[in-house]
C-alpha positions in Angstrom: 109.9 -14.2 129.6 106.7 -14.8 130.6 104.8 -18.4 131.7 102.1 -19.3 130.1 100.1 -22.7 130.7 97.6 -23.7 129.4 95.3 -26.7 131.9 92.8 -28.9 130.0 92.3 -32.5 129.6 91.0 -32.3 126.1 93.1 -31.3 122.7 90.5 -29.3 121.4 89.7 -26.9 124.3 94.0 -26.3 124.6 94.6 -25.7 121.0 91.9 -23.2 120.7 93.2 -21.3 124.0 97.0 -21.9 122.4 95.4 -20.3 119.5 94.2 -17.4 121.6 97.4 -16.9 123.5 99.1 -17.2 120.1 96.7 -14.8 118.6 97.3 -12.2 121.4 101.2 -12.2 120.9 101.1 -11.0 117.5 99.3 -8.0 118.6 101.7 -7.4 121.5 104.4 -7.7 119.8 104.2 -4.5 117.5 103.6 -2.9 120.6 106.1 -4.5 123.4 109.7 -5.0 123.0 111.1 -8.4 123.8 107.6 -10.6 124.8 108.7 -13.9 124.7 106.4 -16.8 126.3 107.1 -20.4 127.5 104.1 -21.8 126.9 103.3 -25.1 128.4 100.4 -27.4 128.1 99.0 -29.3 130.9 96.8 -32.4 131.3 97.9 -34.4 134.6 94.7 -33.8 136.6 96.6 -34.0 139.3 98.3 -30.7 138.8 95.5 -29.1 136.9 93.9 -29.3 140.1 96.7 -27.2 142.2 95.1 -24.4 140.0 91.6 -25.3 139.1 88.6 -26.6 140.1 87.4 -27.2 136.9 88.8 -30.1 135.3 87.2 -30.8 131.8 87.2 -27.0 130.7 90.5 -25.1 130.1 92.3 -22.4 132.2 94.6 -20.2 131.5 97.6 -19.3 133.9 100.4 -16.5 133.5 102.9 -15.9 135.7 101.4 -18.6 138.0 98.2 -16.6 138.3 94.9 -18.2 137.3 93.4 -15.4 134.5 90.1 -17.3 133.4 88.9 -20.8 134.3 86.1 -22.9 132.7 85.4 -21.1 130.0 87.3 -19.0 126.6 88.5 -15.6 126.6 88.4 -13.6 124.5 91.6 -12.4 121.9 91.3 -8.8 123.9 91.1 -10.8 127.5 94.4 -12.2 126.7 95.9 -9.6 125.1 95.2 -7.9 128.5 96.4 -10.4 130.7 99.8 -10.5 128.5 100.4 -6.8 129.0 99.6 -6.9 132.9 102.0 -9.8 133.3 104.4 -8.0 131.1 104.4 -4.6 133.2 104.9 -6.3 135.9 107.6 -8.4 135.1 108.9 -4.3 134.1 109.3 -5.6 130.3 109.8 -2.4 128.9 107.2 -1.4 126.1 106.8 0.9 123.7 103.7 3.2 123.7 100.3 1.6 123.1 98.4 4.9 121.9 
């Protein structure tokens, strides 16, 4: 399983990265075998701050690595991240060709 959170102090900025994350699952999925995600949402600034500088813009963070900060990936970004985190968390996949 892989950990996903999602840091923002505004609803509208998370849901559209959720949206994204979501988005990019889908696609994995009829292409990786068992990619499940814990997705969490956070908005203590407090802890938002052990990973980003920027406060009022999201970031997204897999595995407890910070993929993009202060702005929105794109579906393909994500989809990217996803499988990187996957392959090395040695999720076994099917082949992507």
């Amino acid at each position: 399983m892989l950990t996903v959170k999602i840091l923002g102090l505004q609803y509208p900025e998370r849901y559209v990265v959720r949206r994204l994350v979501a988005a990019a699952q889908q696609e994995l999925l009829s292409k990786c075998l068992q990619l499940e995600l814990d997705i969490t949402e956070v908005t203590d600034p407090g802890e938002i701050g052990k990973y980003a500088f920027v406060l009022v813009l999201p970031t997204l963070v897999i595995n407890e690595k910070v993929v993009c900060s202060g702005r929105f990936p794109a579906k393909e970004e994500v989809t990217g991240w996803l499988l990187e985190a996957a392959e090395e968390r040695k999720i076994t996949t099917t082949s992507l060709s």
